[in-house]
Each structure stands twice: as structure tokens, then as C-alpha cells.
C-alpha positions as CSV (number, residue, x, y, z in Angstrom):
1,X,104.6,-41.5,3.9
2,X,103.6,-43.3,0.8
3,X,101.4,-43.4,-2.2
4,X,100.8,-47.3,-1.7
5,X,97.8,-47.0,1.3
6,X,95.4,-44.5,-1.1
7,X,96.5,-47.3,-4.2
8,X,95.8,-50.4,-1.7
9,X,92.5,-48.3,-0.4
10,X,91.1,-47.9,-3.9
11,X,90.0,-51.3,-3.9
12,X,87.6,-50.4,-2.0
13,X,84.6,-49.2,-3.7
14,X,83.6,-46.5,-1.6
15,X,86.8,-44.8,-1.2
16,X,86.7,-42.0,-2.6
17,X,90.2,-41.1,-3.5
18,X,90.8,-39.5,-6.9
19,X,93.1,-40.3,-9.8
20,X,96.2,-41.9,-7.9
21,X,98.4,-41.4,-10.5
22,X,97.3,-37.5,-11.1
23,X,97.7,-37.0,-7.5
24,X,100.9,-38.4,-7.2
25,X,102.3,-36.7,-10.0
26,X,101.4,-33.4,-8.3
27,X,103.1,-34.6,-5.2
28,X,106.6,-35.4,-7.4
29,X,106.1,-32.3,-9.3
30,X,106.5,-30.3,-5.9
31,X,108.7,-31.9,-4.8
32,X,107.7,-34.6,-2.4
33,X,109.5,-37.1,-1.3
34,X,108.2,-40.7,-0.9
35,X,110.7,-42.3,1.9
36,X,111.3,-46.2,2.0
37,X,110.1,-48.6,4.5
38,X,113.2,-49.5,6.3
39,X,114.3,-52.6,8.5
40,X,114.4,-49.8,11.2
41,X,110.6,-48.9,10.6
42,X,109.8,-52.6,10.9
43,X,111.8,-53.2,14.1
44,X,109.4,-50.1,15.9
45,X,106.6,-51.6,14.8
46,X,107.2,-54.3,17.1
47,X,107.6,-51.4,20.1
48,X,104.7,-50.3,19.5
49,X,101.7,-51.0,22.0
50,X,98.7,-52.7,20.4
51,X,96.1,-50.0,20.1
52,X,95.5,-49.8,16.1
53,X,95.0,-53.3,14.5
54,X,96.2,-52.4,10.8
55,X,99.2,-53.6,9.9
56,X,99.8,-50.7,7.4
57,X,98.8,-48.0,9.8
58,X,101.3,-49.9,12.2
59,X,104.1,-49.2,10.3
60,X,103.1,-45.7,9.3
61,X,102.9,-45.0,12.8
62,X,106.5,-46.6,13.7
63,X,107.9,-44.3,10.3
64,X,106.9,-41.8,11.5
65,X,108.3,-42.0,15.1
66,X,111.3,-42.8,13.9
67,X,111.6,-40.3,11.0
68,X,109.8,-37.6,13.4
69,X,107.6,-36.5,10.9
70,X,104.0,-35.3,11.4
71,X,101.6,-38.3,10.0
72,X,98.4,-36.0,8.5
73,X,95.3,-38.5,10.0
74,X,91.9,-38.5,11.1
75,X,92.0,-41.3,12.7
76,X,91.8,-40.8,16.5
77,X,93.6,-44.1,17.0
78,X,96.7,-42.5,15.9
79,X,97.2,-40.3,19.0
80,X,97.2,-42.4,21.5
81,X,100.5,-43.5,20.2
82,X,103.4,-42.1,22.6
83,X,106.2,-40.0,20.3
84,X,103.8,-40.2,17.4
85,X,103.4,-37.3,15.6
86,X,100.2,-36.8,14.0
87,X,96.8,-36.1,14.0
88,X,94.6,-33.7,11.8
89,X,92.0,-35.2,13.9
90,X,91.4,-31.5,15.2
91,X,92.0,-29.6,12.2
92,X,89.3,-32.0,10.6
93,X,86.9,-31.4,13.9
94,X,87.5,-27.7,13.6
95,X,86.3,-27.7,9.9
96,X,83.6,-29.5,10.4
């Protein structure tokens, strides 16, 4: 979805995300593609029920609904969002 959350995350000093420039780097070199936030992903956020408090989850929620693209997460918060597809919640629970 974008490369800005783990850049806006690293502020915080016990993330512990890696080089965000290596990783992103990768990501280009394999062809990933980093889609805008559009007026249309900023109109669903205001569809959305009120269940996750972050503003930048918000509209990675709402992107993803309206791109219908699976959001990777762990957060549990995620699933409760009707048409959003995500969750590596239980991939991540599997693992361990």
C-alpha cells in the first residue's frame, strides 16, 4: 500500500524495521507498485465504521476495499472491517 507507514513508524525507537530505503528498493526492483492515495480512498474512509482509531490504518483499510487488494496485517482490528481484505493475523498465529 505504501512505503510512508514503515518511514512514519521509524520514529519510533522501538520499531524495528530495517533500512527503508534498502527495503524499498528491493520492492521497485521486483516490481512493486506503490499506488496513490486517491480522493476515492478518502471518501471510504468516511464509510468506514469506527473500529480502528489510526487515521493511517483508516485509509489503508478504505484502499484496500476499494482497490480489493489483500492488506498483509497482524493487527486483529483489521478484520473486523466488512469487504476488507486482509489479515496475516493467522498466518502470523500459525508460525508462532
Amino acid at each position: 500500500m505504501g512505503n510512508w507507514i514503515p518511514s512514519y513508524r521509524r520514529r519510533d525507537r522501538h520499531s524495528k524495521i530495517g533500512p527503508i530505503r534498502l527495503s524499498f528498493m528491493g520492492l521497485i526492483d521486483n516490481g512493486y507498485h506503490e499506488p496513490p492515495i486517491t480522493g476515492e480512498h478518502a471518501i471510504a474512509v468516511e464509510g468506514l465504521p469506527p473500529i480502528h482509531k489510526d487515521p493511517f490504518d483508516r485509509i489503508l483499510i478504505a484502499q484496500s476495499i476499494v482497490e480489493g487488494v489483500t492488506l498483509l496485517t497482524v493487527d486483529d482490528l483489521f478484520a473486523q472491517y466488512p469487504g476488507c481484505p486482509s489479515s496475516l493475523t493467522e498466518v502470523a498465529r500459525a508460525v508462532g
